[in-house]
Backbone as a chain_set.jsonl record, in Angstrom:
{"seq": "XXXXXXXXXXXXXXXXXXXXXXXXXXXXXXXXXXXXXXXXXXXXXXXXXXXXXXXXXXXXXXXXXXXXXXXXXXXXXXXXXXX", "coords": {"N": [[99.796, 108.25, 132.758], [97.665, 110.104, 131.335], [94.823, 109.312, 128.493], [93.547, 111.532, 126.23], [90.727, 111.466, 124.816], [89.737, 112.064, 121.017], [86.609, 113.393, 119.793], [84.55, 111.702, 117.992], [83.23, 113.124, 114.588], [80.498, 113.67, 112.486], [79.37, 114.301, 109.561], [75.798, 114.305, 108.018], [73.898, 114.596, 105.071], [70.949, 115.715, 104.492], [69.858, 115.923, 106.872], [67.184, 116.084, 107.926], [65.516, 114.613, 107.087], [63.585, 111.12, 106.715], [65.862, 108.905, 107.402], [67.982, 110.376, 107.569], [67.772, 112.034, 109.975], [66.989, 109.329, 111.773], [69.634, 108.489, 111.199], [71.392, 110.683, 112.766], [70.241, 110.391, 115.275], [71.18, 107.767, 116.167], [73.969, 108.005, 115.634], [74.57, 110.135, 117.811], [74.172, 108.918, 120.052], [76.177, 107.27, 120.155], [78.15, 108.953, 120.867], [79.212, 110.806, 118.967], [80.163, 113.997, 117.31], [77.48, 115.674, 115.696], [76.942, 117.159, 112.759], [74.538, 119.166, 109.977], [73.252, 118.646, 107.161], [71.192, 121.339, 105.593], [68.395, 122.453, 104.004], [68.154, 125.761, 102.362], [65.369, 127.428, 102.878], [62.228, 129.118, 102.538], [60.662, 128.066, 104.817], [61.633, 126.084, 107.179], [61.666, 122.606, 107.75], [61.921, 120.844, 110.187], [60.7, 119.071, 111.913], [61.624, 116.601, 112.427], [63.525, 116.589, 113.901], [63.508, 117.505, 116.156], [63.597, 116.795, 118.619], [66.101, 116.791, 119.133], [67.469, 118.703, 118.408], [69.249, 120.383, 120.204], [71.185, 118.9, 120.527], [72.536, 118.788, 118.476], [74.303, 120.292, 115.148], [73.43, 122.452, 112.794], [73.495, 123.181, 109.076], [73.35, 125.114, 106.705], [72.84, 124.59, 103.504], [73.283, 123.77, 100.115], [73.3, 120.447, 98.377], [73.42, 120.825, 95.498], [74.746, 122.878, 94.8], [77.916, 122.803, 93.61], [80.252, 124.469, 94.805], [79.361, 125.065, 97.094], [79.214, 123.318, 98.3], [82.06, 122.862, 98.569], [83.228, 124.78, 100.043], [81.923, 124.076, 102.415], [83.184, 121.774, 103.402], [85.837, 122.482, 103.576], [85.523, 123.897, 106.178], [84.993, 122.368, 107.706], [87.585, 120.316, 108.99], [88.941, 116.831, 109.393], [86.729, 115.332, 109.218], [84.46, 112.443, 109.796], [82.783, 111.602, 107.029], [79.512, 110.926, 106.613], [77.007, 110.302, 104.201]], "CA": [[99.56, 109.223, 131.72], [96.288, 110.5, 131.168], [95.002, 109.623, 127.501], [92.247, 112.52, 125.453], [90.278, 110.964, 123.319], [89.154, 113.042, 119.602], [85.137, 113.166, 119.531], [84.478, 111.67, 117.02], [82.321, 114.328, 113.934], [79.564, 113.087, 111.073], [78.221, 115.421, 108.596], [74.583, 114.122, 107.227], [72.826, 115.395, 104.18], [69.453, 115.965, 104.315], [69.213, 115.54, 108.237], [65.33, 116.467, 108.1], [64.767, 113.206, 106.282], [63.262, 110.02, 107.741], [66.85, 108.52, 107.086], [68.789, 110.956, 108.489], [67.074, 112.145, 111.639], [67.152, 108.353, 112.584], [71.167, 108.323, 112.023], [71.574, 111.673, 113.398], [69.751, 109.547, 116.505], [71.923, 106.481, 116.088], [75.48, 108.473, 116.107], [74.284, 110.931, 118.812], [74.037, 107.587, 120.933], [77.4, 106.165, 119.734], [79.489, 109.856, 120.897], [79.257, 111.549, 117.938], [79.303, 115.472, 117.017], [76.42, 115.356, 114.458], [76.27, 117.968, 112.133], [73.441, 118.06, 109.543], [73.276, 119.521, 105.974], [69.617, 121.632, 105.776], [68.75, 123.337, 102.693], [67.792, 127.056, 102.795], [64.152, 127.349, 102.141], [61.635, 130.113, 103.591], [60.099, 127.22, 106.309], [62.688, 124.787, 107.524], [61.12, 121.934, 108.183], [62.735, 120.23, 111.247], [59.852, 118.469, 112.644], [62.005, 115.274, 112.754], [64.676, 115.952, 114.798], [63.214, 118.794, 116.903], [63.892, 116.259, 120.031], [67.285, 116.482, 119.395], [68.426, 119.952, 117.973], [69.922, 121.149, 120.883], [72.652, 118.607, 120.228], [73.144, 118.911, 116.697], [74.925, 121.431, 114.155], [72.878, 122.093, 111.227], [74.282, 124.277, 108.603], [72.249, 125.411, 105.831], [73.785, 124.378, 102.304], [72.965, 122.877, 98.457], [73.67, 119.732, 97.579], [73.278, 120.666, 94.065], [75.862, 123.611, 94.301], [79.415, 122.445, 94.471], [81.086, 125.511, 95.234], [78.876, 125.434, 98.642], [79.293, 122.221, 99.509], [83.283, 123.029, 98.758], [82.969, 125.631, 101.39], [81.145, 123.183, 103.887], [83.772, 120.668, 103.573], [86.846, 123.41, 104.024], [85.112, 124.662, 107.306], [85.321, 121.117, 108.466], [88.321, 118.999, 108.667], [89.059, 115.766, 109.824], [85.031, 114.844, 109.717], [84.219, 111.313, 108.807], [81.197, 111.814, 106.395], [78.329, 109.868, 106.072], [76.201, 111.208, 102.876]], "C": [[98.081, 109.18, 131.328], [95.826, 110.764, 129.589], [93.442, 110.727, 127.038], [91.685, 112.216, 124.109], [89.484, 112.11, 122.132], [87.697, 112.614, 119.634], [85.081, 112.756, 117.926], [83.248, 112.703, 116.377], [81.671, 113.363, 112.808], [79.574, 114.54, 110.67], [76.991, 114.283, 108.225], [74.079, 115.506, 105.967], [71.866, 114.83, 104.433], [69.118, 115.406, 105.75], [67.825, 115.56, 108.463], [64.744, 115.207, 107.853], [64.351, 112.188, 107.199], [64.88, 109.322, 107.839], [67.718, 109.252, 108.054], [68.808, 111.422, 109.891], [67.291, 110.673, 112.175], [68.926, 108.244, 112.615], [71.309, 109.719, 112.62], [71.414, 111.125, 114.969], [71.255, 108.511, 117.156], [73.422, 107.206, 116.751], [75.485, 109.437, 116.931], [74.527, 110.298, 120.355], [75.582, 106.867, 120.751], [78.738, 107.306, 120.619], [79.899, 110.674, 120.045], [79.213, 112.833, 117.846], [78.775, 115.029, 115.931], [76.695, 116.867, 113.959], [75.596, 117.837, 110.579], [73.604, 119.112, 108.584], [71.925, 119.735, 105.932], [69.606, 122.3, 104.398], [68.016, 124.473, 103.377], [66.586, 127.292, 102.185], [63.386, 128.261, 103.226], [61.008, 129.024, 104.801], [61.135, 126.215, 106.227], [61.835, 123.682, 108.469], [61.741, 120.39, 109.384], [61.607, 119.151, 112.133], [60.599, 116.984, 113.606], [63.011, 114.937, 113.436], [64.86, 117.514, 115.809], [63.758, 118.106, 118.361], [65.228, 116.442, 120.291], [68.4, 117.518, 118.779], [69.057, 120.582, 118.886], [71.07, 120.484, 120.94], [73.613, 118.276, 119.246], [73.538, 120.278, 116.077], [74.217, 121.776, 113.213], [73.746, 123.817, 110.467], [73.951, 123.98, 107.28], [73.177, 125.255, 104.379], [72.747, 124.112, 101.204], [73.81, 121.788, 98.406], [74.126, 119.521, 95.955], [74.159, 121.615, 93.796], [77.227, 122.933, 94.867], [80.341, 123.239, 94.894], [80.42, 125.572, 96.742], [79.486, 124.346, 99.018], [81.514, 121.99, 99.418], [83.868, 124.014, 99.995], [82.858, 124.831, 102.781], [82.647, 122.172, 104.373], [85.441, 121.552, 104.065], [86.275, 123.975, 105.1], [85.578, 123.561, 108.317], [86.092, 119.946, 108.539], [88.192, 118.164, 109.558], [87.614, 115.633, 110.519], [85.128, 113.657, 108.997], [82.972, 111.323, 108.282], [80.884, 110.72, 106.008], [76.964, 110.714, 105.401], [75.011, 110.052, 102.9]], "O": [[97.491, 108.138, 131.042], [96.098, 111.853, 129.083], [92.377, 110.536, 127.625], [91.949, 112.499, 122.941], [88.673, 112.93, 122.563], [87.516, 111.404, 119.497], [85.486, 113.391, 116.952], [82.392, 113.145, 117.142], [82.294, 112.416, 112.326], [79.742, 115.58, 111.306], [77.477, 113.154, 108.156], [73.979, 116.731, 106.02], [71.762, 113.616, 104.609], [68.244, 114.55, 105.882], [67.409, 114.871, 109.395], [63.678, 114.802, 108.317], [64.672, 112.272, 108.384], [64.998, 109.253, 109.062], [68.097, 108.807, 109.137], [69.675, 111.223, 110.742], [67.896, 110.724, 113.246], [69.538, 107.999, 113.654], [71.341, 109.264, 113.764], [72.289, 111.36, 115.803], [71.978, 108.581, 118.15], [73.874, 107.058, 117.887], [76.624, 109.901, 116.979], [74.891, 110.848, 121.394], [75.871, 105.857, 121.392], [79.85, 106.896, 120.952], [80.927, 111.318, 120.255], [78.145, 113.245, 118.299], [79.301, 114.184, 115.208], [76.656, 117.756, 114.81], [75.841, 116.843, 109.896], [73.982, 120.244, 108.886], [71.198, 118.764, 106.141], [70.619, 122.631, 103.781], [67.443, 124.419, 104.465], [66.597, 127.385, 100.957], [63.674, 128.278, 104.423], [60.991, 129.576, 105.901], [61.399, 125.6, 105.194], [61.453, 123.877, 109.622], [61.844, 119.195, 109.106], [62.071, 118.498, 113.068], [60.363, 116.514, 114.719], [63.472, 113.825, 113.689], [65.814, 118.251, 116.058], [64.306, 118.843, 119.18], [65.662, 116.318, 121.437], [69.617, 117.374, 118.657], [69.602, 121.59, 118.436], [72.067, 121.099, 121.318], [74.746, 117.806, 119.139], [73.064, 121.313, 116.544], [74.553, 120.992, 112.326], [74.231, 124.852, 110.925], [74.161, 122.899, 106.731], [74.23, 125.889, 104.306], [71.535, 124.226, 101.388], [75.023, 121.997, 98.386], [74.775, 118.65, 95.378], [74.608, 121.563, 92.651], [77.549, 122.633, 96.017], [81.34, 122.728, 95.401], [81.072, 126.196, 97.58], [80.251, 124.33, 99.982], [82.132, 121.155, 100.078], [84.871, 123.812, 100.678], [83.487, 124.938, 103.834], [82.998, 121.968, 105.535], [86.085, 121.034, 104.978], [86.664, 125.14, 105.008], [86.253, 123.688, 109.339], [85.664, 118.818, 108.291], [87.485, 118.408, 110.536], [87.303, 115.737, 111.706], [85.663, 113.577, 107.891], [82.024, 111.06, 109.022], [81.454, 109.825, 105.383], [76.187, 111.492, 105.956], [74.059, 110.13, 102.123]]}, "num_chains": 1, "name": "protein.A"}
């Protein structure tokens, strides 16, 4: 019997950060889907994980609104978050 393993999923806030870009790194390396909380600002400043956006999610939110980030979290079940 042939078993299928579940990828494992993160969310990050503030993937852009020195912090997060390095776990974004870390669990990218482990098997991870990464996806990355960005805020919505006229320049998105991605500099820090430009090496590695073609295998990340990002998805533009507020931390500071909770009706968004109630949204974010109903789009995505069974994610194990790391904030």
């Amino acid at each position: 019997m042939e078993e299928f393993s579940v990828m494992k999923k993160a969310l990050i806030a503030c993937i852009t950060g020195q912090d997060g870009s390095y776990l974004a790194e870390y669990l990218l390396s482990k098997g991870y889907e990464v996806y990355g909380i960005i805020r919505r600002t006229s320049v998105f400043n991605t500099a820090r994980i430009e090496h590695i956006r073609n295998h990340i999610n990002l998805i533009c939110g507020d931390l500071i609104d909770s009706s968004n980030l109630n949204r974010l979290l109903e789009k995505l079940p069974q994610m194990k978050f790391i904030i």
